[in-house]
KOLLO-254974 format. One record per residue (C-alpha): residue number from 0; residue in one letter; y, x negated, z. Coordinates in nm, 4 decimals. Layout:
<atoms>
+-----+------+----------+----------+----------+
!  nr ! rest !       c2 !       c1 !       c3 !
+-----+------+----------+----------+----------+
! NUM !    a !        Y !        X !        Z !
...
+-----+------+----------+----------+----------+
</atoms>
This chain:
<atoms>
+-----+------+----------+----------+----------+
!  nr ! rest !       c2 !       c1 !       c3 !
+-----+------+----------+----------+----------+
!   0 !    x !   1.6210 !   0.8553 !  -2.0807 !
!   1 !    x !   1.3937 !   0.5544 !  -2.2085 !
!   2 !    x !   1.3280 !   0.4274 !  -2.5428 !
!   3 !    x !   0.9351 !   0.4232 !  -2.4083 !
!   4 !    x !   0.7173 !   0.6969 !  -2.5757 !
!   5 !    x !   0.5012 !   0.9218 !  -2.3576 !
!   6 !    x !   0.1753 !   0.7292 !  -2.4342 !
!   7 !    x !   0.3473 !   0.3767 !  -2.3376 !
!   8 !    x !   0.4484 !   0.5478 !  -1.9963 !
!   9 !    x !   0.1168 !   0.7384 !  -1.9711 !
!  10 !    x !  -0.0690 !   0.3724 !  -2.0299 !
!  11 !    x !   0.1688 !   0.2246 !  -1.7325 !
!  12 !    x !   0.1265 !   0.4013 !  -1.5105 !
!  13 !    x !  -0.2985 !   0.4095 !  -1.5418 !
!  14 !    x !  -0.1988 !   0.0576 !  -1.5300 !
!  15 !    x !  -0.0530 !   0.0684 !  -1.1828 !
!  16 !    x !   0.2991 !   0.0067 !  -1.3316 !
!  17 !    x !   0.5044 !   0.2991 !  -1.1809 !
!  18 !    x !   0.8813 !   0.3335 !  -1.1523 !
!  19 !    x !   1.0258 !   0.3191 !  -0.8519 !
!  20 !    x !   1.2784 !   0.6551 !  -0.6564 !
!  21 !    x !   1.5664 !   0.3453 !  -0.7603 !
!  22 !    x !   1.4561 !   0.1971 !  -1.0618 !
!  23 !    x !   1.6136 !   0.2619 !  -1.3825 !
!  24 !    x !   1.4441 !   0.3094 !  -1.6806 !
!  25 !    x !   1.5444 !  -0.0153 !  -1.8667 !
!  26 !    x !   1.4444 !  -0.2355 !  -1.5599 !
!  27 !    x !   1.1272 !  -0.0502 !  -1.5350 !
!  28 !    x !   1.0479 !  -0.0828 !  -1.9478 !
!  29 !    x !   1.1218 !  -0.4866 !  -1.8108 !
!  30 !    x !   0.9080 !  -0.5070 !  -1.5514 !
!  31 !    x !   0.6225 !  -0.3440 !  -1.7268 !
!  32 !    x !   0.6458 !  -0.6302 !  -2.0146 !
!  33 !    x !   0.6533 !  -0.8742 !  -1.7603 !
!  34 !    x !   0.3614 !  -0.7425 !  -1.5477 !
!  35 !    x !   0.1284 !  -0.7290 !  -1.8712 !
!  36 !    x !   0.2069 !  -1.0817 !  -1.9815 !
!  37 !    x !   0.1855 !  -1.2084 !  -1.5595 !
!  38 !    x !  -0.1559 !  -1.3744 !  -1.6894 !
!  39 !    x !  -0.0192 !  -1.5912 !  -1.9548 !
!  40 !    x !   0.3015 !  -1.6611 !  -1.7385 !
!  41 !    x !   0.0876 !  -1.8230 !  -1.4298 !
!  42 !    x !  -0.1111 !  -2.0005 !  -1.7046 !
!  43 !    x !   0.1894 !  -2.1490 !  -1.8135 !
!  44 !    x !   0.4283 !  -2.2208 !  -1.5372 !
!  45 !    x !   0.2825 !  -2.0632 !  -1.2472 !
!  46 !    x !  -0.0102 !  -2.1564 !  -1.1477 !
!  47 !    x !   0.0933 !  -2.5570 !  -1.1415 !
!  48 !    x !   0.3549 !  -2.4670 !  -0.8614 !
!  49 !    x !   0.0793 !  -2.2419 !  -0.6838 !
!  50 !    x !  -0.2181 !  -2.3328 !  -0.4200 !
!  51 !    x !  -0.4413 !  -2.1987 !  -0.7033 !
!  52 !    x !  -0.6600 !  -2.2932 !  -1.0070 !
!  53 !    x !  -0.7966 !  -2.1088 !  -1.2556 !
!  54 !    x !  -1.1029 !  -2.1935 !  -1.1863 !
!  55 !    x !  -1.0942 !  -1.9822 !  -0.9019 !
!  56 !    x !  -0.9945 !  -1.6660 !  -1.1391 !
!  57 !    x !  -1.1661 !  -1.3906 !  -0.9988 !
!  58 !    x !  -1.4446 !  -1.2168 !  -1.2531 !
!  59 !    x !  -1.4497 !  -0.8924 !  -1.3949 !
!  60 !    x !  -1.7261 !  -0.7446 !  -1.2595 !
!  61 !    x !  -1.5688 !  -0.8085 !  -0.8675 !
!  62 !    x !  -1.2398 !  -0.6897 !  -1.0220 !
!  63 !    x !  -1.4036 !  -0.3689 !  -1.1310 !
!  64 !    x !  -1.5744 !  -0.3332 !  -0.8079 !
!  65 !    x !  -1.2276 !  -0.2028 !  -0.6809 !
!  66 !    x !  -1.0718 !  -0.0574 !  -0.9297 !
!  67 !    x !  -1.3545 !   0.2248 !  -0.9363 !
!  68 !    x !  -1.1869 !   0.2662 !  -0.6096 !
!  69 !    x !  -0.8712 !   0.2828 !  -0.7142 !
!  70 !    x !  -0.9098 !   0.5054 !  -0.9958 !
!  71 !    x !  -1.0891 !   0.7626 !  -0.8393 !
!  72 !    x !  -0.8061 !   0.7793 !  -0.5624 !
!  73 !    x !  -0.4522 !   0.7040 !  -0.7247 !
!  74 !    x !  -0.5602 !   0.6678 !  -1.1210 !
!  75 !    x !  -0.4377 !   0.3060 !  -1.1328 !
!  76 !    x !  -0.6237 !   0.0615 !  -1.2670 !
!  77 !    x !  -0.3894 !  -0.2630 !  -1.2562 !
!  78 !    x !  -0.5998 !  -0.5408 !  -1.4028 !
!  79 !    x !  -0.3005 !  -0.6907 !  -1.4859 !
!  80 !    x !  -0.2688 !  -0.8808 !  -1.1958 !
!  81 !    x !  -0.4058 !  -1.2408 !  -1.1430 !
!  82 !    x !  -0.6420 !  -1.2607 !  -0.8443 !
!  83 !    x !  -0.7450 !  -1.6019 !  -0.7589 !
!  84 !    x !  -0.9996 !  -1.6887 !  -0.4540 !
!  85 !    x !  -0.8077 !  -1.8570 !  -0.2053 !
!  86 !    x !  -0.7879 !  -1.9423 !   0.1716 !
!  87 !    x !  -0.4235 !  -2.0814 !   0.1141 !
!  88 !    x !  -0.2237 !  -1.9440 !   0.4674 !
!  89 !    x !  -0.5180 !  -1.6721 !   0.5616 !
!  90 !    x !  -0.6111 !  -1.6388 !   0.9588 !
!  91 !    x !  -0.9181 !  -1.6723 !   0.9795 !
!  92 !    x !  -0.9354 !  -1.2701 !   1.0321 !
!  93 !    x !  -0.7431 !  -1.1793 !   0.6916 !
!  94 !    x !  -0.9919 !  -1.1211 !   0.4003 !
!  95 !    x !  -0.7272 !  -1.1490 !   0.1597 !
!  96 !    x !  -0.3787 !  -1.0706 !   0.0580 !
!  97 !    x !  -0.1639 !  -0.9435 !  -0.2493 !
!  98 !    x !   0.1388 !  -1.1379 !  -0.3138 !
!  99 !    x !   0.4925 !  -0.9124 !  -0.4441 !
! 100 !    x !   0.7533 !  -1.2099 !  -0.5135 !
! 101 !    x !   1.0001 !  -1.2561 !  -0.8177 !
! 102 !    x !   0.9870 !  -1.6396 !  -1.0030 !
! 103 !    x !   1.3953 !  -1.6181 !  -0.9694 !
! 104 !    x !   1.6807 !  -1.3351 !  -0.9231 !
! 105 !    x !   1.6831 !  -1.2868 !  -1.2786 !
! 106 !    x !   1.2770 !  -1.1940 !  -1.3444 !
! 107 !    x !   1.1217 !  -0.8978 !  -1.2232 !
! 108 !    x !   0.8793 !  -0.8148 !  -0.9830 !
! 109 !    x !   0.5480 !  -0.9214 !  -1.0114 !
! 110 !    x !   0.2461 !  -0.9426 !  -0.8221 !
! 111 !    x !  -0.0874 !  -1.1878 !  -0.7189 !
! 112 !    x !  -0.3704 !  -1.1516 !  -0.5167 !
! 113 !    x !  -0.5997 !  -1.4083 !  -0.3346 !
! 114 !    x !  -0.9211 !  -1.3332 !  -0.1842 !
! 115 !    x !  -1.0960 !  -1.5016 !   0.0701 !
! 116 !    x !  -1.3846 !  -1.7413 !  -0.0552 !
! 117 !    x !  -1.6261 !  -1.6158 !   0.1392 !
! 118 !    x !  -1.5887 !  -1.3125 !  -0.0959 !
! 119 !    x !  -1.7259 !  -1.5440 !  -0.3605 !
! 120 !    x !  -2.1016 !  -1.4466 !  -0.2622 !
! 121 !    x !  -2.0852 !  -1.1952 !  -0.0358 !
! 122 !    x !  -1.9711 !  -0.8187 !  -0.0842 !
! 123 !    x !  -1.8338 !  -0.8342 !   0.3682 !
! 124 !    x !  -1.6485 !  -1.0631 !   0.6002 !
! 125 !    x !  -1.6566 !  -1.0528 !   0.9304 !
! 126 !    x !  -1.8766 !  -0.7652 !   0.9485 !
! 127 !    x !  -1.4962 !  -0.5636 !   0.9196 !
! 128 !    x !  -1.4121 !  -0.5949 !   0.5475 !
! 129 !    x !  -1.6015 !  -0.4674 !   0.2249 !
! 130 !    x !  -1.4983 !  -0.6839 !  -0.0796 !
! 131 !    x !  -1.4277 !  -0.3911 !  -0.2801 !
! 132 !    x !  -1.2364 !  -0.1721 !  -0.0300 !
! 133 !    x !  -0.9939 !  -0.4410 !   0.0869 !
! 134 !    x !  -0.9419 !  -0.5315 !  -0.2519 !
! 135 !    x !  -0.8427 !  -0.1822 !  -0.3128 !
! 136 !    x !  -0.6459 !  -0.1808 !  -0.0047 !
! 137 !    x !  -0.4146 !  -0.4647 !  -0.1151 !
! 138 !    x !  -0.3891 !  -0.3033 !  -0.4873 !
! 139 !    x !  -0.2694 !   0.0403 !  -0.3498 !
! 140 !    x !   0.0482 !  -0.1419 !  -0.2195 !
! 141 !    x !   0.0726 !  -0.3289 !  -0.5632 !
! 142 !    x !   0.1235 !  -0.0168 !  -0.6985 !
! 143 !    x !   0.3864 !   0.0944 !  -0.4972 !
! 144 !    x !   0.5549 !  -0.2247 !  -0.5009 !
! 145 !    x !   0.8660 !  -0.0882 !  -0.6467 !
! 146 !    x !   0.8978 !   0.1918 !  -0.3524 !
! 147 !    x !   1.0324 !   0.0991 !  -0.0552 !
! 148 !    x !   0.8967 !   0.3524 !   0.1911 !
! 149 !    x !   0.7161 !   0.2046 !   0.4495 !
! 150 !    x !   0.6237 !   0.5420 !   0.6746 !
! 151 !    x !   0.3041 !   0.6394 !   0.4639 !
! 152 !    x !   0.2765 !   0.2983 !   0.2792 !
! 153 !    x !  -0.0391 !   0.2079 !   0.4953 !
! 154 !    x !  -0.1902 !   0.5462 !   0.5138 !
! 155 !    x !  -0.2473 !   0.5257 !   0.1170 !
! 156 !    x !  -0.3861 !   0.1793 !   0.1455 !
! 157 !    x !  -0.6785 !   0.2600 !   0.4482 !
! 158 !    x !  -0.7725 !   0.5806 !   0.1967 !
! 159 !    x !  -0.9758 !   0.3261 !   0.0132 !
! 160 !    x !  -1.1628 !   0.2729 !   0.3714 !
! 161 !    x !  -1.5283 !   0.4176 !   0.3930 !
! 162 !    x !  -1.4760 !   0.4616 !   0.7622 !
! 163 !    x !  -1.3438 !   0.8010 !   0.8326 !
! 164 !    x !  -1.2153 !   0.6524 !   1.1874 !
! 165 !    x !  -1.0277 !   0.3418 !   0.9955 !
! 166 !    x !  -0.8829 !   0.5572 !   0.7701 !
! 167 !    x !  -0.7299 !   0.8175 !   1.0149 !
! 168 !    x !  -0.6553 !   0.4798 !   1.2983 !
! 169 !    x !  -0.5983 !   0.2302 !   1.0638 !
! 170 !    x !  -0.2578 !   0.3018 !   0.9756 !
! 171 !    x !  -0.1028 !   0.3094 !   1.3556 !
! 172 !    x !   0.0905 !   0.0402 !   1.3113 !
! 173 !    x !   0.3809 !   0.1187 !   1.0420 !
! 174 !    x !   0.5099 !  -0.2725 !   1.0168 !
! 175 !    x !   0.3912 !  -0.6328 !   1.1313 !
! 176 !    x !   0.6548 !  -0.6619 !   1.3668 !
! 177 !    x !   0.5257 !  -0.3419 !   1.5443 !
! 178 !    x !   0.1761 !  -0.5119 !   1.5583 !
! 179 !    x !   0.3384 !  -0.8943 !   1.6712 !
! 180 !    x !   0.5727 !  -0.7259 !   1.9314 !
! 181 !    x !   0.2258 !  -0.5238 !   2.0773 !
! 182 !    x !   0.0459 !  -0.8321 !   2.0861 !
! 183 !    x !   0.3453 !  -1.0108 !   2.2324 !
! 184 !    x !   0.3683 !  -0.7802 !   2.5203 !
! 185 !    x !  -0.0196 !  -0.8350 !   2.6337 !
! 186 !    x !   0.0310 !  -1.1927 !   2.6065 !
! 187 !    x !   0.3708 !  -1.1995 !   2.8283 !
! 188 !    x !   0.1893 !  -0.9494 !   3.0826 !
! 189 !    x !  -0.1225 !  -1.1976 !   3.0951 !
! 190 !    x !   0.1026 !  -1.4643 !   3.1335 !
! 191 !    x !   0.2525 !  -1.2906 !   3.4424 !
! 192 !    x !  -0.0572 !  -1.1872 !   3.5996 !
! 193 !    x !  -0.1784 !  -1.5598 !   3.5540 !
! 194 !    x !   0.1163 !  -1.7019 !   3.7093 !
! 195 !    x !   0.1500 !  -1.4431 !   3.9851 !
! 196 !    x !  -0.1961 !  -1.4865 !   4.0995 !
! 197 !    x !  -0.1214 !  -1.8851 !   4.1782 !
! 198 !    x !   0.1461 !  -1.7963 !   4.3483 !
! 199 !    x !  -0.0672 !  -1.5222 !   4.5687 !
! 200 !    x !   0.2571 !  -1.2993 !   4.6640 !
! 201 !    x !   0.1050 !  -0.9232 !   4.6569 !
! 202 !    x !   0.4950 !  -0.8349 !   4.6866 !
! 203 !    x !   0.5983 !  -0.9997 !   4.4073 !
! 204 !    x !   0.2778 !  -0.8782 !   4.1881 !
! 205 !    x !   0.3879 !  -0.5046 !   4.2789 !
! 206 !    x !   0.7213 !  -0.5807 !   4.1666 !
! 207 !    x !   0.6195 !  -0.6776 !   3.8186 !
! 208 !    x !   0.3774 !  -0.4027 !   3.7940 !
! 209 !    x !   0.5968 !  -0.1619 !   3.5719 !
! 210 !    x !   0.5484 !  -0.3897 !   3.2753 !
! 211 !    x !   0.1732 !  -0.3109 !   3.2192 !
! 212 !    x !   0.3210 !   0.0785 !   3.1140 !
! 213 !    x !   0.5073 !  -0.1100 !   2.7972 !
! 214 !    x !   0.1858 !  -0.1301 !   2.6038 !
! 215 !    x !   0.0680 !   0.1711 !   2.7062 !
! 216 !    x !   0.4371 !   0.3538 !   2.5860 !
! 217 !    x !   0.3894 !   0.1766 !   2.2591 !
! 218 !    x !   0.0336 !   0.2582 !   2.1876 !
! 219 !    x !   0.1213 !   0.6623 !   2.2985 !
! 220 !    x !   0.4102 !   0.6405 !   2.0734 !
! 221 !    x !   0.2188 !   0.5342 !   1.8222 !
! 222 !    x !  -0.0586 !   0.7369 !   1.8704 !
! 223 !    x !   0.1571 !   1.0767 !   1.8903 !
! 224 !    x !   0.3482 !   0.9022 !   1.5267 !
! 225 !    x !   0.0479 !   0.8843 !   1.3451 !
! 226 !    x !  -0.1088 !   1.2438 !   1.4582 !
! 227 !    x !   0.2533 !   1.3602 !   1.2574 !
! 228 !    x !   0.2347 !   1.1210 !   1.0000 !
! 229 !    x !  -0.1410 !   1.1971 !   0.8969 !
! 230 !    x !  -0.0639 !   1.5881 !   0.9285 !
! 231 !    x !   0.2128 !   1.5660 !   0.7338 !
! 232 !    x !  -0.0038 !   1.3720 !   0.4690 !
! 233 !    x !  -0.2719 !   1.6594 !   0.4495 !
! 234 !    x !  -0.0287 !   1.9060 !   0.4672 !
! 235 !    x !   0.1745 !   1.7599 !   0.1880 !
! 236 !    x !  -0.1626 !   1.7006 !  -0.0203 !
! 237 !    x !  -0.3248 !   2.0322 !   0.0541 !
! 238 !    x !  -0.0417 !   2.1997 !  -0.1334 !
! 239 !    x !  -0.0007 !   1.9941 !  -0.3866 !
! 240 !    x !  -0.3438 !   2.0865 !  -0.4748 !
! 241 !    x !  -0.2706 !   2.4916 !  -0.5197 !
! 242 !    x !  -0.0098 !   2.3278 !  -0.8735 !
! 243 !    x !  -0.2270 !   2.0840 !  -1.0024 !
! 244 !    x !  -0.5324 !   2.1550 !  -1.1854 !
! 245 !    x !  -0.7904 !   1.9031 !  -0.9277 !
! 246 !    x !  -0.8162 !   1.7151 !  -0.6342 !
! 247 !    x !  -0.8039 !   1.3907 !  -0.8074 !
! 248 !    x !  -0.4591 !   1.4731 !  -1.0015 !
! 249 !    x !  -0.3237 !   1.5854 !  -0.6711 !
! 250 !    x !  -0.4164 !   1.2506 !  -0.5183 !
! 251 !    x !  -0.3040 !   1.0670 !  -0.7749 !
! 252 !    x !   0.0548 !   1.2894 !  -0.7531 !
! 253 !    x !   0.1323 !   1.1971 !  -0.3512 !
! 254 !    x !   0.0528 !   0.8499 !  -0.4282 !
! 255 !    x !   0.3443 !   0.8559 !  -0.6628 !
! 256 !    x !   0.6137 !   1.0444 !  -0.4370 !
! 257 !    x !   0.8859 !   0.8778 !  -0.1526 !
! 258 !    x !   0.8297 !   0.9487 !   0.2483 !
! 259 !    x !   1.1151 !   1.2046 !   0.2159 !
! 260 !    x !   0.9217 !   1.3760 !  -0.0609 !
! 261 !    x !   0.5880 !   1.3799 !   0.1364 !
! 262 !    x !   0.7482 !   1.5125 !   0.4170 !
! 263 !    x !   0.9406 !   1.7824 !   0.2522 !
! 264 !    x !   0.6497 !   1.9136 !   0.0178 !
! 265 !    x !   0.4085 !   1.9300 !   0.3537 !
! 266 !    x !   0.6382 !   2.2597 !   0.4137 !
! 267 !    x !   0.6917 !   2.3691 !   0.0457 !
! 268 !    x !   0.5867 !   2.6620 !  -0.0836 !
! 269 !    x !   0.4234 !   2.6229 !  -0.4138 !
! 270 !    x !   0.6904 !   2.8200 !  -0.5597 !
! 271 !    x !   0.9611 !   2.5628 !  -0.4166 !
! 272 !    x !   0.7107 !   2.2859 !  -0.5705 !
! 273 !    x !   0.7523 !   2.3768 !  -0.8370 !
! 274 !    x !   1.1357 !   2.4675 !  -0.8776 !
! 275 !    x !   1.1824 !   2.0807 !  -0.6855 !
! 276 !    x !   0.9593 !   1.9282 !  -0.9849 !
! 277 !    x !   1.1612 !   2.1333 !  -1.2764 !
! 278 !    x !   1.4671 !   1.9319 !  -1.1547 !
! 279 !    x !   1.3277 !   1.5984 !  -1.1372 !
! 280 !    x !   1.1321 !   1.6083 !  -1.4061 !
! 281 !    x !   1.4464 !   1.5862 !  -1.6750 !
! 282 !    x !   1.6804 !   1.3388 !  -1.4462 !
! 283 !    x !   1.4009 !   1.0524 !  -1.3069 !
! 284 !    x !   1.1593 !   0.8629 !  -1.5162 !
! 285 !    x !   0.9137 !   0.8900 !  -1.2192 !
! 286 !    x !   0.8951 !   1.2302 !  -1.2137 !
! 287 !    x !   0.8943 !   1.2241 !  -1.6192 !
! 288 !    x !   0.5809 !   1.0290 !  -1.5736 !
! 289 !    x !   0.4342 !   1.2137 !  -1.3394 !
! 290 !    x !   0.4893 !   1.5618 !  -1.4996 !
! 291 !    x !   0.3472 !   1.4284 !  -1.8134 !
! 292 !    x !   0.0659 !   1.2769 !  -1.6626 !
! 293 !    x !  -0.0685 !   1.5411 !  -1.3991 !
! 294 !    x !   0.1675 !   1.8580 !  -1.4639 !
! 295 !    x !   0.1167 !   1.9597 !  -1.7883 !
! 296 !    x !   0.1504 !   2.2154 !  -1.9245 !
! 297 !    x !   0.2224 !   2.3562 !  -1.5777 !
! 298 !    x !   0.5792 !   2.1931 !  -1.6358 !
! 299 !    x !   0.6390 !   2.1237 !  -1.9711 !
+-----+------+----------+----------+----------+
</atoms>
């Protein structure tokens, strides 16, 4: 399948480097070269092009702030990744951001994270954001950054959340454009309501009245998606834990799986688990990984 041995893949993906459902085993042996040598490549090229400096290179110690996060949930530890302290096109309510982006057609995918200075010497923001649990928010989605499945994408990155309400809530919203067309809606209503009341015609007021429901539709909808979507999670996680030998390999297993996958083994017997894994395990490097890594010698 791949000229990679089992401890280069096993080192990978405790690295954070993990294949994605499309990626084929010679683009994935590429990317992982690439993403181990991203340091020396923004040292050399990127960083001149970038709102950056390396004097802003973010220490150890904060790295390893999150990555005792990270580890504990999805047994990545990508400290591959440059992370830079950086205000460079935050609002003034984002704490920070990772970065997924390819230098040209022909590279890769690689990844960057900035972090707001304020981070610099303080462990909050805002009174909202823990340094090391929005740092492992942002490096959950680094992780997956080959997988494009955005259903459970932000229920993996609020895990990392020591609020048991943000981690449950925090994923409502499945996109940006959900969360800009929400906001868009209150601001066109206010708008109305503003204009309307110069205008002082109760008749006219009544007529437009239907249009305060929108929001309220959304927020249901969204509400009623992400009762499913967080059921289907456990459900999906709770038996993944009766074929793995601990919580933390079973956590570490969903992290690693598509939507379809997550919604299909929330309904799986372990029997069918199991069968659904021999399959895979033979005809995906994924699932070659992940078998090695958290299935043996159940599988192998």
């Amino acid at each position: 399948m791949t000229s990679l041995t089992d401890e280069e893949m096993l080192n990978f993906n405790r690295l954070g480097i993990i294949p994605g459902p499309q990626e084929s085993p010679e683009d994935f042996a590429n990317r992982a070269e690439y993403c181990l040598n991203l340091q020396n490549t923004f040292d050399a090229k990127l960083v001149e092009n970038a709102p950056f400096s390396n004097q802003n290179r973010i220490s150890k110690e904060i790295l390893d702030e999150s990555f005792q996060i990270t580890e504990k949930l999805y047994d990545i530890k990508p400290d591959w990744i440059p992370v830079f302290f950086s205000n460079y096109k935050l609002a003034f309510w984002h704490g920070g951001c990772a970065w997924i982006f390819q230098e040209n057609e022909t590279t890769p995918t690689g990844a960057f994270f900035q972090l707001r200075t304020a981070f610099k010497n303080s462990q909050t923001y805002l009174g909202l954001y823990k340094r090391n649990e929005l740092m492992a928010h942002e490096f959950s989605h680094v992780g997956r950054m080959m997988f494009e499945e955005p259903r459970f994408e932000e229920v993996f990155a609020y895990r990392s959340d020591h609020s048991a309400f943000r981690r449950y809530f925090g994923p409502i919203m499945q996109s940006s454009w959900e969360s800009a067309l929400f906001v868009l809606f209150l601001f066109l209503i206010l708008i109305i309501d503003l204009s309307l009341s110069t205008l002082a015609s109760s008749n006219l007021y009544q007529h437009f009245m239907w249009l305060k429901l929108v929001p309220f539709g959304m927020l249901l909808y969204a509400i009623v998606r992400l009762y499913r979507k967080q059921r289907q999670f456990s459900c999906c996680l709770a038996n993944l834990r009766k074929i793995v030998k601990d919580e933390q390999s079973a956590n570490a297993v969903i992290y690693r799986l598509t939507d379809n996958e997550i919604c299909n083994f929330a309904s799986m017997s372990p029997e069918k688990l199991i069968e659904y894994i021999s399959l895979q395990k033979d005809t995906t490097l994924r699932w070659k990984i992940i078998t090695i890594a958290y299935l043996y010698p159940i599988l192998i």
